[in-house]
C-alpha positions in Angstrom: 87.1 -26.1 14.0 84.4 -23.9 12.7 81.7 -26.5 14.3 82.4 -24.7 17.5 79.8 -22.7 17.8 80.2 -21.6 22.0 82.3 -19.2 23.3 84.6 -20.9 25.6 85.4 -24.8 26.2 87.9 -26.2 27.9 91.0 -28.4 27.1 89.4 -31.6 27.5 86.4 -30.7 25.3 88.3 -28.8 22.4 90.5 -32.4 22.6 87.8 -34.5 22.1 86.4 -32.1 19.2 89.9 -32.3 17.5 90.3 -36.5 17.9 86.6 -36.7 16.6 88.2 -34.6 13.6 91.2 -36.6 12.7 89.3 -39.4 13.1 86.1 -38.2 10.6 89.2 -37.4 8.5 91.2 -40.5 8.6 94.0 -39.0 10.2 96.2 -40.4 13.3 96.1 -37.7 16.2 99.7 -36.8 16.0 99.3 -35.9 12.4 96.0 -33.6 12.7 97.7 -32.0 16.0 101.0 -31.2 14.7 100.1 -28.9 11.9 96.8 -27.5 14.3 99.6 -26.7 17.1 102.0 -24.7 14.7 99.0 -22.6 13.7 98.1 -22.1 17.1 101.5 -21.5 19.2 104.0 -20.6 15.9 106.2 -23.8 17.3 106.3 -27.7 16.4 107.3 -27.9 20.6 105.1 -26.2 22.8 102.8 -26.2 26.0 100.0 -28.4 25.7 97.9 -27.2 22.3 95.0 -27.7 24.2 95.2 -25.8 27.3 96.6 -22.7 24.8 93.6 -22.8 22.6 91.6 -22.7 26.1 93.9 -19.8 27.1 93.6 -18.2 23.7 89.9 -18.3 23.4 87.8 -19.2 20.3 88.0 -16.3 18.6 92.1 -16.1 18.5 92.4 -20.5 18.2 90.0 -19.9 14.7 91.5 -17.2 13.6 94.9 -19.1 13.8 93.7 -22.1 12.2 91.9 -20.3 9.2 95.0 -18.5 8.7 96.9 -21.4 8.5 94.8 -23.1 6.1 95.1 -20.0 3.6 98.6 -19.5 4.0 100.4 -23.7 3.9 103.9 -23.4 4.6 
């Protein structure tokens, strides 16, 4: 997620970042998403991760995700 470098995107753009990602990483969609949406909304049900990153903004959706990645459940 750090390769986003502009300030705002919108769902459709920040999904097709993420798919490129799990697929660079050899990783089905559902299993990249899953752990991304926990970081992102707290819950493993949720509105769609997507539209709440868009909502959230960059600087909130990275701060979630590096936080998650230094602190595994």
């Amino acid at each position: 997620m750090g390769a986003i470098d502009r300030p705002d995107l919108a769902a459709g753009e920040l999904e097709a970042i993420c798919r490129s990602a799990a697929e660079a990483h050899g990783w089905k969609a559902g299993d990249f998403f899953r752990p991304l949406r926990v970081a992102i909304t707290g819950r493993l049900v949720s509105p769609p991760l997507f539209g709440s990153m868009e909502l959230l903004g960059r600087e909130r959706t990275l701060n979630a995700g590096a936080s998650a990645e230094h602190n595994p459940i």
